[in-house]
C-alpha positions in Angstrom: 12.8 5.1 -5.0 13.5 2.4 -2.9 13.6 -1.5 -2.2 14.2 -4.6 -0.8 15.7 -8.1 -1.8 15.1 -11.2 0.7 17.2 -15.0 0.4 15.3 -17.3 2.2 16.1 -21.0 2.8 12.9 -22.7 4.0 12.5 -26.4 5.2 9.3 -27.9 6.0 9.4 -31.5 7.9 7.2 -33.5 10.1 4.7 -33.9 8.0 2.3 -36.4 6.8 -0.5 -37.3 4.9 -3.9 -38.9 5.9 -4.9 -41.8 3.1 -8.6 -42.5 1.6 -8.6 -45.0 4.6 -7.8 -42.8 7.5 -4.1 -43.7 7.9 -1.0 -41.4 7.9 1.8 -41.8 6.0 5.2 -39.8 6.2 6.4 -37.4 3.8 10.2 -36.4 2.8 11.2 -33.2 4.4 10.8 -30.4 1.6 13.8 -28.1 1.2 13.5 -24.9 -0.6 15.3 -21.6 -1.1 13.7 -18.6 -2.5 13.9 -15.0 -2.7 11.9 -12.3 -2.9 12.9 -8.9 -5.0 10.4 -5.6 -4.4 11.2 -2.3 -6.1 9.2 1.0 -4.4 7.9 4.2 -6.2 6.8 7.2 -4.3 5.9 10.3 -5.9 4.9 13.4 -4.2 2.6 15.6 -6.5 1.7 18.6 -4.0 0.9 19.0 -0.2 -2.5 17.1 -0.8 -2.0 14.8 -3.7 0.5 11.7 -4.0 1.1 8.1 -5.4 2.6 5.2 -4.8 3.9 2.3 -6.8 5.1 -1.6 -5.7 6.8 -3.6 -8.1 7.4 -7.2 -7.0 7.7 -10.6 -7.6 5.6 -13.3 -7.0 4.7 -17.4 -8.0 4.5 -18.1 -11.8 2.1 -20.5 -11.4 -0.8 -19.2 -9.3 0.1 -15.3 -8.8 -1.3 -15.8 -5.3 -1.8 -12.2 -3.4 -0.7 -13.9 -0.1 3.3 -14.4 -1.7 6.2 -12.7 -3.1 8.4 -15.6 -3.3 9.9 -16.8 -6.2 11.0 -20.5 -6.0 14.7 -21.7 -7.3 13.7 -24.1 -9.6 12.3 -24.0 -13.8 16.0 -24.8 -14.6 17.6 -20.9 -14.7 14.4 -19.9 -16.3 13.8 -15.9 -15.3 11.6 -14.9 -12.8 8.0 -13.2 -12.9 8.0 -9.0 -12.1 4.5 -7.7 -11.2 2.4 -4.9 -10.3 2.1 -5.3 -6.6 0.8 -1.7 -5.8 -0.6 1.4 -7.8 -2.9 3.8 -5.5 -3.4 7.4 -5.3 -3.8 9.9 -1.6 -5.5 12.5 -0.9 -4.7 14.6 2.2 -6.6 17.8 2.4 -5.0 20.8 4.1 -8.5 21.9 4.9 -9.1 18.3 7.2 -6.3 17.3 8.7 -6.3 13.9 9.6 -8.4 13.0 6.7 -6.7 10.2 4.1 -8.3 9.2 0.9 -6.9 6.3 -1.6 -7.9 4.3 -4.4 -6.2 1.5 -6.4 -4.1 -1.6 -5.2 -3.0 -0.4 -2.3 -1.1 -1.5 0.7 -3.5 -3.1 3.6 -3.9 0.5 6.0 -6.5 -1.7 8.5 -5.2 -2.5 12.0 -5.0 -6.2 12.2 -3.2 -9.1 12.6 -2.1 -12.5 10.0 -4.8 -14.3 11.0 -7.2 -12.3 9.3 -4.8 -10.9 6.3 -1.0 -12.4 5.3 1.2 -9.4 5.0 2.0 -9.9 1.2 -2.3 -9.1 0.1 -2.8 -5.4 -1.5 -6.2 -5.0 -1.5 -7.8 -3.6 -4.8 -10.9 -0.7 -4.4 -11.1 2.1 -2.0 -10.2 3.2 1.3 -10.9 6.4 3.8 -9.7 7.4 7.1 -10.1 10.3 9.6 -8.4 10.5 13.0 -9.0 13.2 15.1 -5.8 14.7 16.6 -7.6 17.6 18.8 -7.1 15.5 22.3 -3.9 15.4 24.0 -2.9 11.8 24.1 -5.9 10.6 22.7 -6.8 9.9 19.2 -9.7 8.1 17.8 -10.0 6.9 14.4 -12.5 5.8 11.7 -11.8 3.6 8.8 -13.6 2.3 5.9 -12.9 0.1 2.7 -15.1 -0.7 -0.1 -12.9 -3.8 -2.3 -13.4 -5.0 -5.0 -13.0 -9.2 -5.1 -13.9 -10.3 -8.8 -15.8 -8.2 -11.2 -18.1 -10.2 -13.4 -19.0 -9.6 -17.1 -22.4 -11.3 -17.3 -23.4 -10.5 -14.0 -24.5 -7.4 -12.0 -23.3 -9.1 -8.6 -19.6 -8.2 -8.3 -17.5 -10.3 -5.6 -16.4 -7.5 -3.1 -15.6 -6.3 0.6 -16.8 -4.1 2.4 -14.7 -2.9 6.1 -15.9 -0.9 8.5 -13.3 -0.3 11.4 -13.5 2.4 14.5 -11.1 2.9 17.5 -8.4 5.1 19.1 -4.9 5.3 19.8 -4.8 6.3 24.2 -0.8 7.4 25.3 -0.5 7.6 28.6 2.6 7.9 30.6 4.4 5.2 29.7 1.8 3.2 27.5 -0.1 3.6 24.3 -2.6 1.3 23.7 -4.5 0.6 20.7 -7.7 -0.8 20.2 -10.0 -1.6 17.1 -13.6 -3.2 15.9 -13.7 -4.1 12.6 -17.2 -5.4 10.5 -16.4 -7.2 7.7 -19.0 -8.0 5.1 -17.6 -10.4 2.2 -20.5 -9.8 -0.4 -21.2 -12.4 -3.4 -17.9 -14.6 -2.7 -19.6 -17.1 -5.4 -18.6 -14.8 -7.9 -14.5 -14.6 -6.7 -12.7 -15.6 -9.7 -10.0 -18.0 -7.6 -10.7 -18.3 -3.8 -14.1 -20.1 -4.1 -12.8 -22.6 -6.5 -10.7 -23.8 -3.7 -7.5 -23.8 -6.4 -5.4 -21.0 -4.2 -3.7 -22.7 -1.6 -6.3 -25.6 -1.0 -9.4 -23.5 -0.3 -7.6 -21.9 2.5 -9.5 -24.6 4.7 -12.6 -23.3 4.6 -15.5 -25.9 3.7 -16.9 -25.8 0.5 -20.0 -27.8 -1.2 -20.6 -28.6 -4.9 -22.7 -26.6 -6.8 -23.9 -26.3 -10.9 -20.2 -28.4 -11.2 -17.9 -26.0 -9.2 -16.7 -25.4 -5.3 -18.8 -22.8 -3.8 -18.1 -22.0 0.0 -20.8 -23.7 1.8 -21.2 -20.2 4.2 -20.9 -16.7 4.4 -18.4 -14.4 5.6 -19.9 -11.2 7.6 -17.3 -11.0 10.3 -16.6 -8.8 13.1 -12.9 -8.2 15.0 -11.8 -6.7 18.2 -8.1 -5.7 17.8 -5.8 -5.0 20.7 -2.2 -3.5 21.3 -0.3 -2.5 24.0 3.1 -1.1 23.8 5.3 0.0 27.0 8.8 -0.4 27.8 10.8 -3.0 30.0 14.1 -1.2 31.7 15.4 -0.1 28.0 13.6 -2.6 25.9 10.6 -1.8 24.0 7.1 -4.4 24.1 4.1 -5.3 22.9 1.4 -7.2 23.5 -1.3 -7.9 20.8 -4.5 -9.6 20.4 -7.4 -10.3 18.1 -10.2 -12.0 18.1 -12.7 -12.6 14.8 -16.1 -14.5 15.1 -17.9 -15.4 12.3 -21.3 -14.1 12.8 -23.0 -15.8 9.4 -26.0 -17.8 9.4 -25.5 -21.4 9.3 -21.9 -21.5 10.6 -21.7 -24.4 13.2 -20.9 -23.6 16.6 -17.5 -25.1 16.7 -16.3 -23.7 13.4 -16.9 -19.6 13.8 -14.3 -18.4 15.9 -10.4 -17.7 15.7 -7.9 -15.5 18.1 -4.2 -14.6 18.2 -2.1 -13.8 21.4 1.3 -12.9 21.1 4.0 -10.5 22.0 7.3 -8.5 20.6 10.3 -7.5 22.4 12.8 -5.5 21.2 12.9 -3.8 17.7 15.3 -4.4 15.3 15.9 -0.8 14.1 19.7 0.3 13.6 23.0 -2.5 13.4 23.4 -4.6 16.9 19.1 -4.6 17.5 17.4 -7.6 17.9 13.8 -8.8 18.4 11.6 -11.7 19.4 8.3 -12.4 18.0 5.9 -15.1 19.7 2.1 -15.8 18.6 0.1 -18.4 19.2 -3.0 -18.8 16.8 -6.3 -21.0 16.6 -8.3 -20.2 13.3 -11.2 -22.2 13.1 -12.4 -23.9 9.7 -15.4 -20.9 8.8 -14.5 -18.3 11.5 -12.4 -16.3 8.3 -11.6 -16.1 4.7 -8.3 -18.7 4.6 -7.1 -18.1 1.2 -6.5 -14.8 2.2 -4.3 -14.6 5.6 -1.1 -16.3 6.5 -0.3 -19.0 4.4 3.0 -20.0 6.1 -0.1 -21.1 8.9 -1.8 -23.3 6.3 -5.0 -20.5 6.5 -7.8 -22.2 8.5 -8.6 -25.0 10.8 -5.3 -24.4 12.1 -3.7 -23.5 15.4 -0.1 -23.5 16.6 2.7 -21.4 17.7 5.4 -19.1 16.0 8.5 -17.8 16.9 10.8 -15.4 15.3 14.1 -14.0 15.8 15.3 -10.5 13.9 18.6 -9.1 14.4 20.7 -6.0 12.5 24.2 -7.1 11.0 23.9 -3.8 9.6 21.8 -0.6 9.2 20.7 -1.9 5.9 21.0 -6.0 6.3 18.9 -7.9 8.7 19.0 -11.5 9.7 15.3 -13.4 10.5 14.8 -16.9 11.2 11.3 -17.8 11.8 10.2 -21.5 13.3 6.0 -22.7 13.1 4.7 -25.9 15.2 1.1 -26.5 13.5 -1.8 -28.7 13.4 -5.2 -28.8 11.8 -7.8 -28.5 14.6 -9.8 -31.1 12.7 -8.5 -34.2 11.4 -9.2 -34.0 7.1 -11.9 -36.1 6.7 -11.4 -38.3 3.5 -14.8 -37.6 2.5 -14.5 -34.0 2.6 -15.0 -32.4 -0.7 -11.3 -30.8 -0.8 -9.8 -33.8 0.7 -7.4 -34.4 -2.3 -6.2 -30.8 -1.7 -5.5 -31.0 2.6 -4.7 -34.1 2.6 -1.2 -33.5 3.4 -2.0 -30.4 5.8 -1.4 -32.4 9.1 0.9 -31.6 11.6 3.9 -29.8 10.5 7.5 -28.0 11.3 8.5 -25.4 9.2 12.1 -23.5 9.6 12.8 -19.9 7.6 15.9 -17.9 7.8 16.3 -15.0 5.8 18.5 -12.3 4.8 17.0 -9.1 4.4 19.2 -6.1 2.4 17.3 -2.8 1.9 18.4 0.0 0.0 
């Protein structure tokens, strides 16, 4: 058993908020603090066979899979506990290297935020095999069949399907990383909330009208190189990461398909007096990716901008993270855009967090 609670103050200014006519208009800076409260269950059942449990809380309102914030405000009302994770492994003696799991489980795939926020648990299935028989070397195959939205009256079940492959290389004094990923979103007209464009504005994808609801207007089959390298500088441990997803689905314009992150890490902030800086810089297109589902502190897609974060260890078990985004929509919101009312105020914005982190 295990856990973690997490104070956050957050402050979002520099907004504003394009008008039916095309104009801006300023918005009050936002203040908020919130905190996050998660509660770990790990049982081991044999050498082959274990489970794992997440209890956590999350938004009243929408129960979003991309948070586990809950908001001071609702005047002392208590707050919302849910079922975050539930999976079970299988680790055969027999295949080393082998890893089978289904249930909600915590996202296994290599990647990075712009194609998954941290806070999603996928829901189905998931396998993977490395093969440890080459010194230095180990390649890797992983697969995930998800399960989006399951539908009563109909045989055509929102779901997921990944298909990743690479290898982990150490060499002397660098292991690099490197991953492709295929991944085929099947029958997203049937999700229960991200093609309704309710969770967090659509996620910026575009979306047309259809029998009286929001259907996304193209489809996701998506493919993803994936990229780290991780050395040392004097005493000081880096990485360098990068990822790249096109959208390779009929239909999708030119200009709209494409998203990549570049960024770095130095420093790890393990034990009491370690620190770290985190730097990316992102630019997801409006269709290159599902927005609803990766990192909503980015405003999902048609999006680009910079992060930086700071992490440092007051103690073994406390850690202090402040966090500071510069963004922009690569498109200006058109007011005749379907979801207008919804990204309307998803202009150019500055958004400060600093958290305290106490683990126990």
């Amino acid at each position: 058993v295990g856990g973690d609670l997490r104070l956050r103050y957050e402050g979002i200014f520099g907004r504003e908020e394009v008008q039916p006519d095309g104009s801006l208009r300023d918005l009050p800076t936002r203040d908020r603090f919130r905190l996050r409260a998660r509660i770990y269950f790990d049982g081991r059942i044999s050498d082959e066979f274990s489970t794992h449990f997440m209890l956590c809380t999350n938004d009243d309102g929408n129960l979003e899979g991309t948070t586990s914030n809950q908001t001071f405000k609702d005047d002392f009302n208590s707050k919302g506990i849910y079922l975050s994770r539930a999976s079970a492994t299988y680790q055969p003696l027999w295949l080393p290297g082998l890893s089978l799991t289904g249930g909600k489980f915590k996202n296994a795939f290599l990647h990075s935020d712009i194609m998954w926020d941290p806070d999603v648990n996928p829901e189905g299935f998931h396998q993977r095999y490395e093969y440890r028989g080459l010194a230095g070397f180990t390649p890797f195959i992983h697969l995930g069949q998800m399960i989006v939205n399951e539908v009563k009256n109909d045989s055509d079940d929102a779901a997921l399907y990944i298909y990743q492959a690479g290898y982990v290389w150490e060499l002397s004094r660098v292991k690099w990383t490197m991953a492709g990923s295929h991944y085929n979103w099947s029958n997203l007209y049937n999700s229960r909330y991200l093609h309704d464009a309710e969770s967090r504005a659509g996620g910026g994808n575009t979306f047309v009208e259809k029998d009286g609801r929001l259907q996304y207007a193209y489809d996701f089959n998506l493919w993803e190189a994936y990229t780290t390298v991780d050395f040392r500088l004097r005493n000081l441990p880096v990485q360098l990461l990068g990822d790249y997803v096109v959208n390779a689905a009929d239909g999708v314009p030119g200009d709209e398909d494409a998203a990549y992150y570049v960024g770095f890490q130095v420093g790890k902030a393990r034990a009491k007096g370690d620190w770290s800086v985190i730097y990316k810089y992102a630019r997801i297109e409006r269709n290159a990716l599902v927005g609803s589902v990766n990192d909503q502190d980015f405003y999902g897609s048609n999006r680009k901008g910079h992060k930086i974060k700071l992490q440092y260890r007051v103690h073994d078990k406390v850690r202090f993270d402040t966090a500071y985004f510069y963004t922009d929509p690569i498109k200006d919101w058109d007011p005749s855009d379907i979801t207008f009312s919804k990204n309307k105020d998803r202009t150019h914005e500055d958004r400060l967090q600093a958290d305290f982190i106490f683990e126990f």
